[in-house]
N, C-alpha and C positions, 0 to 999 in steps of 0.2 A: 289853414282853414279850420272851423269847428265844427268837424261833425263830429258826431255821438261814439261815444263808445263800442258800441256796437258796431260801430260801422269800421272802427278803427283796432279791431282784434288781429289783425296780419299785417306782415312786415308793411306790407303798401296798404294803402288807403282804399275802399271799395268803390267811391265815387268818384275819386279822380285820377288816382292813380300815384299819386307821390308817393315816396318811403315815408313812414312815420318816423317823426321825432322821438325820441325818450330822451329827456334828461340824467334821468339814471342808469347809465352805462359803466359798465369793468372796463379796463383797462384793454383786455384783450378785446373788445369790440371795436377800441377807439384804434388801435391797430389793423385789425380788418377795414373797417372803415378808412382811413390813411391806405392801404393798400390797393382798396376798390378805386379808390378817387385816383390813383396816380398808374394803377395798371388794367383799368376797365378798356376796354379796345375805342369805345365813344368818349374817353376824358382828353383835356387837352394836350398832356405830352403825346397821344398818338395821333391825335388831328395836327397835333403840329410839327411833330415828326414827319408823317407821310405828304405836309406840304412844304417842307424845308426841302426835301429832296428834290424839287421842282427850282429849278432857277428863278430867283426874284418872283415865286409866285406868292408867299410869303409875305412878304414885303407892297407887292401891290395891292394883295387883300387888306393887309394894315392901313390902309390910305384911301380907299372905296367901298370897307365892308363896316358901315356904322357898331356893327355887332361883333368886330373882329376880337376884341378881348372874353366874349363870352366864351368863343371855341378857341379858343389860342393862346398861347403862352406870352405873355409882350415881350417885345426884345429887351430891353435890362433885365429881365426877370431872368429870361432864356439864357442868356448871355452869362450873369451869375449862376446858376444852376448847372452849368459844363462846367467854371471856372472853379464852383467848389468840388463836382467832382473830382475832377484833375488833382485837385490838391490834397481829397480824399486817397485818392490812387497812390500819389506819388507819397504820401506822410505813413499810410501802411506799409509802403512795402511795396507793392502790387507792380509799380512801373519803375524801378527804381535802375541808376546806370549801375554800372557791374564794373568797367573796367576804364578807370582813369589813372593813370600812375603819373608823377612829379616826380622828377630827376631820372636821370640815365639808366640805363638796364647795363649789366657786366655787356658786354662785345663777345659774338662767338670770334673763332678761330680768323675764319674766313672775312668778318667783319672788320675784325684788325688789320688783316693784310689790306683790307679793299681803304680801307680808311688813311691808314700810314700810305701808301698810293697817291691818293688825293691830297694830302699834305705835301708831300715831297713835289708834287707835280706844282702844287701852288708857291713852295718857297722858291724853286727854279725859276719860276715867270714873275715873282717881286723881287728876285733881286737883281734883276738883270734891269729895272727902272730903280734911278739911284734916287726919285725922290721918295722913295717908300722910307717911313720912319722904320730903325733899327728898332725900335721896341715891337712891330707888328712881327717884324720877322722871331725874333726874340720868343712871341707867343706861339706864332706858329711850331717851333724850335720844340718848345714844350708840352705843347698839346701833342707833337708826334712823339715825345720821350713819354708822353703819358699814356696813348694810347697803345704804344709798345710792350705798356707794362700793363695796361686794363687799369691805369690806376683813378681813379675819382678823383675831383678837385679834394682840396683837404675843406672841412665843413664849414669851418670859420670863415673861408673865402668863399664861400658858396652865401654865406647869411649876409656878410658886406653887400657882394653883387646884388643879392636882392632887395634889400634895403635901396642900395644906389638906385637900381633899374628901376624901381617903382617909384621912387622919386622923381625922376626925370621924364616915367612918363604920363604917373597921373596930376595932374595943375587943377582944382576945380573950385569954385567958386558957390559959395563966399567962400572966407577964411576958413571959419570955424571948421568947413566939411571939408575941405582939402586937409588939414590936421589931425582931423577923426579918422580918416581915410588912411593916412600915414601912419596912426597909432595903431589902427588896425592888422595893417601890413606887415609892421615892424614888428605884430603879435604872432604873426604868421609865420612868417623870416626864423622869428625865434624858436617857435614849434616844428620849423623841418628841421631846423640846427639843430636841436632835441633828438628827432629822430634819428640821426648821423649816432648817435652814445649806443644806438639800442642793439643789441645782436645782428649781426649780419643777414641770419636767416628770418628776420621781424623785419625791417626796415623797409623792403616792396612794399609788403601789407599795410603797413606802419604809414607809407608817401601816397599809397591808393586811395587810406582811408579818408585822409583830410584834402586828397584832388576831390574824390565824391562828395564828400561833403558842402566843398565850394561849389563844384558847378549841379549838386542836387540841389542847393541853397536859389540857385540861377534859376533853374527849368518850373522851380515852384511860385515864381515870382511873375514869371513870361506873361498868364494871362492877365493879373493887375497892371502891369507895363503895358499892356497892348490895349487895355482897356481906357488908358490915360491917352492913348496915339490916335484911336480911333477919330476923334475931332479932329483932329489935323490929318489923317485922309479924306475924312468928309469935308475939310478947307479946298483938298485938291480936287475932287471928285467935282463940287462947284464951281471951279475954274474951268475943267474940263467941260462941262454941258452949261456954260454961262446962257448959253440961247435959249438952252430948255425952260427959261424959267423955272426950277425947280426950289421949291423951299430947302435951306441948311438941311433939315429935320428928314426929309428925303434920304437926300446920300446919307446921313448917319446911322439910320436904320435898316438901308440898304446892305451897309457897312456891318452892322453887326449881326444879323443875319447872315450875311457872308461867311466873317467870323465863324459865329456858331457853327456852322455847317462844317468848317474847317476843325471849328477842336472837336465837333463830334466824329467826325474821319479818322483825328489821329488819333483821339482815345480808344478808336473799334479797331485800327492797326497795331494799337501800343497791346489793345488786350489778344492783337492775332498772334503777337509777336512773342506774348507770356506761351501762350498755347503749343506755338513753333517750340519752345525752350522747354515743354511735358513731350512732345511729338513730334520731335525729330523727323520721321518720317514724312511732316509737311512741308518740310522745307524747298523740297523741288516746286513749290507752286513760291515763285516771286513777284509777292503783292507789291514792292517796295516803287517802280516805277509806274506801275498801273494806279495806283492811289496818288500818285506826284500827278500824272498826265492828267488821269481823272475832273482831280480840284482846277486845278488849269483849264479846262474845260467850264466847267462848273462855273471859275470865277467869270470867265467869258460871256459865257450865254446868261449869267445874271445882269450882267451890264448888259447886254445885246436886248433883253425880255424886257427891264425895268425901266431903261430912257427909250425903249420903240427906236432902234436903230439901226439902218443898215453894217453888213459885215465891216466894209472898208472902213464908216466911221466908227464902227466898235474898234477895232481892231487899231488902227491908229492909236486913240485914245488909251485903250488897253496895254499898248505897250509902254508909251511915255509914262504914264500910272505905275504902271508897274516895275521901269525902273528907280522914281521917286521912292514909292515903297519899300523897294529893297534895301534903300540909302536908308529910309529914315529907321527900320527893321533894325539893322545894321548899328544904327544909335544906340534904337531901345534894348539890344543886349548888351552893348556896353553898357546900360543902365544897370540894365538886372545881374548882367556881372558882379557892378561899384554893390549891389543890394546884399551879393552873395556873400562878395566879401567881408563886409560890414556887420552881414548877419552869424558867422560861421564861427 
């Protein structure tokens, strides 16, 4: 608006009430300002916060409230905004795994005995069927003369095996990434063979640091994989409520709303969980299945709210859905696995 100078001597306007503009602003005002817009209680991460917690009520405003992007965050917007935090989280530091180790820990006392047991028990019941090949038994032979002594495979044959083993069992298509995939491996293979050279009292540390590395390479990749899966829930979602007539565009915002809701649970558990690891003393309160039941609930009653359906046909629905999901879930780590690897 043009009013007068005079009228425009304070931060807000005297006749209508807007904040005035200035174009010449410092640096630090453009950060207060950035800070107001994203932690003012009436901006939209808190209208959209305080209606994500509602089941599919989110999602329905999106679809009936012509003015829904004025108050609200849009779902890809939303959906990227958790995905970089997460990635923010886990690239600092902040959520990062602590304890993955590759290859075998020494055997206590007790372990040996309970293990040499179990050996001796299995060569008695193979050899008393003559078609068991000599060479099984042969290994077994060895692995109790080995675990007699705590001794490790020797390393050379630990870098073959793994070479072999990943061979046989990753096949992917095209060419070229089955090959990239192999070279990969066989880079890996060769870096734990490495760590076999290094001091005895280094080589835990030494096999933790490059498990972590893989499966932190994995957990940073989950929400872009899950981002690419989401249309193919939304493929099923549509099959399931074919009657409802509902648009594609429905279930996949449906979907990612969902989503959202779900990384923003586990990043407020991932950051209960830092907290649990300063304060000890909270560990007697166990959020771990009340947050699982929670989402489950949650995912429920958004299908239940968003197609208007009775329990029996949610519930139905809901469970075939959801063991689809799990299968296809189930893929996209192997995906973000092949990603880990490849990137690590």
């Amino acid at each position: 608006m043009n009013q007068s100078n005079s009228q425009k001597a304070g931060k807000y306007c005297n006749q209508c009430g807007q904040k005035n503009f200035r174009p010449q602003r410092t640096i630090k005002e453009l950060l207060v300002e950035f800070v107001e817009d994203w932690l003012n209680y009436d901006s939209k991460v808190f209208k959209t916060a305080r209606m994500l917690i509602k089941p599919a009520a989110l999602s329905r405003d999106y679809f009936t409230n012509s003015h829904h992007k004025n108050h609200y965050v849009t779902p890809i917007k939303l959906y990227l905004i958790l995905s970089i935090i997460f990635l923010i989280m886990t690239k600092a530091g902040g959520f990062t795994l602590t304890n993955v180790q590759f290859g075998g820990e020494e055997l206590t006392p007790e372990q040996q005995v309970e293990l040499q047991q179990e050996l001796a028990d299995a060569r008695v019941q193979l050899s008393d069927n003559d078609n068991i090949n000599p060479q099984v038994l042969k290994a077994i032979e060895e692995a109790q003369n080995n675990s007699a002594d705590n001794k490790p495979l020797d390393p050379f044959e630990q870098t073959l095996n793994c070479k072999a083993e990943a061979k046989d069992i990753f096949h992917l298509w095209p060419q070229w990434l089955d090959q990239a995939l192999e070279q990969r491996i066989d880079k890996l293979c060769d870096t734990y063979h490495d760590i076999s050279y290094l001091p005895e009292e280094k080589q835990k540390a030494a096999r933790s640091a490059l498990g972590l590395s893989i499966v932190q390479n994995m957990i940073e990749v989950i929400p872009q994989t899950m981002l690419f899966a989401l249309p193919i829930f939304a493929l099923l979602l549509s099959l399931f409520y074919l009657f409802k007539k509902r648009l594609y565009v429905e279930h996949l915002v449906l979907l990612i709303h969902s989503h959202s809701f779900m990384f923003a649970i586990i990043l407020l558990y991932l950051g209960w969980s830092q907290l649990v690891g300063w304060l000890p003393q909270l560990q007697v309160l166990h959020l771990g299945w009340f947050v699982f039941f929670g989402l489950i609930l949650y995912l429920f009653y958004a299908q239940k709210n968003f197609y208007q359906t009775g329990y029996w046909a949610t519930s139905w629905r809901f469970l075939l859905f959801g063991i689809l999901y799990f299968m296809i879930f189930g893929f996209m780590l192997i995906v973000a696995l092949l990603i880990g690897l490849m990137s690590t």
